[in-house]
N, C-alpha and C positions, 0 to 999 in steps of 0.2 A: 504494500500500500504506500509507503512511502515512496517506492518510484515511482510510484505514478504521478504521484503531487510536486515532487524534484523534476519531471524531463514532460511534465505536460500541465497542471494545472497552476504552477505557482508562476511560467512561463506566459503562459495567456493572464492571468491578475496583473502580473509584473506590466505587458503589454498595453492591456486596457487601463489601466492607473497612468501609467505613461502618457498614452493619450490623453485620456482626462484631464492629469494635471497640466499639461503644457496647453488645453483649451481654456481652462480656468486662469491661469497665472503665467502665460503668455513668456517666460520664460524657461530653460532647457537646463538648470541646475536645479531648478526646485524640487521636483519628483524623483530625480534618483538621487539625491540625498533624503527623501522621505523614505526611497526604497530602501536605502542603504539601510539605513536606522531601522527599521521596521524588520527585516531579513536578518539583522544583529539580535533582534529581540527573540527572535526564532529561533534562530541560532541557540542563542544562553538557558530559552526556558525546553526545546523539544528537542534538539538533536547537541550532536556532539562538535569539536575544533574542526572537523572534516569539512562539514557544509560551509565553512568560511570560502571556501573554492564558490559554492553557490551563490554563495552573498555578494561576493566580486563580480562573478557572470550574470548576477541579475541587474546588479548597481550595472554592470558595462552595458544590458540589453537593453535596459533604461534609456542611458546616453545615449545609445544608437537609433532611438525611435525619439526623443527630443529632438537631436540632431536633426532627423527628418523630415520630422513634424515644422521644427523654425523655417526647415529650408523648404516644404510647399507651401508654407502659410506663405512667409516673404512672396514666391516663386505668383502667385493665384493674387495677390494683392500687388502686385505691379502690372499685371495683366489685366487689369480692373481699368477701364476707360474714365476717369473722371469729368464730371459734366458741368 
């Protein structure tokens, strides 16, 4: 059971937070520093020093979907005609 929640469900939360936060707060450090912290809390109360590995690939899948997400917002809002 734990796999499944490590290589598929904590991946998609990680994802859609991600988006969310960067819709909400229009900035690309906020949410994966919430993930970070949050995936440490995890860490300390359910699993063992191992899932630190997880904690960093989630804080990184984070960043890579902020990153993203800044660069189609910018990308869709210059392409925007203003009248």
């Amino acid at each position: 059971m734990e796999f499944l929640f490590i290589m598929v469900i904590y991946p998609v939360i990680v994802v859609i937070m991600s988006i969310g936060g960067y819709l909400l707060t229009k900035k690309s450090y906020v949410t994966p520093s919430i993930i970070f912290v949050l995936f440490s809390f995890l860490l300390l109360i359910f699993y063992n020093e191992s899932f630190f590995i997880w904690v960093i690939a989630y804080s990184a899948l984070s960043i890579i979907i902020s990153v993203i997400m800044s660069f189609f917002m910018k990308k869709t809002h210059k392409q925007k005609p203003t009248q």
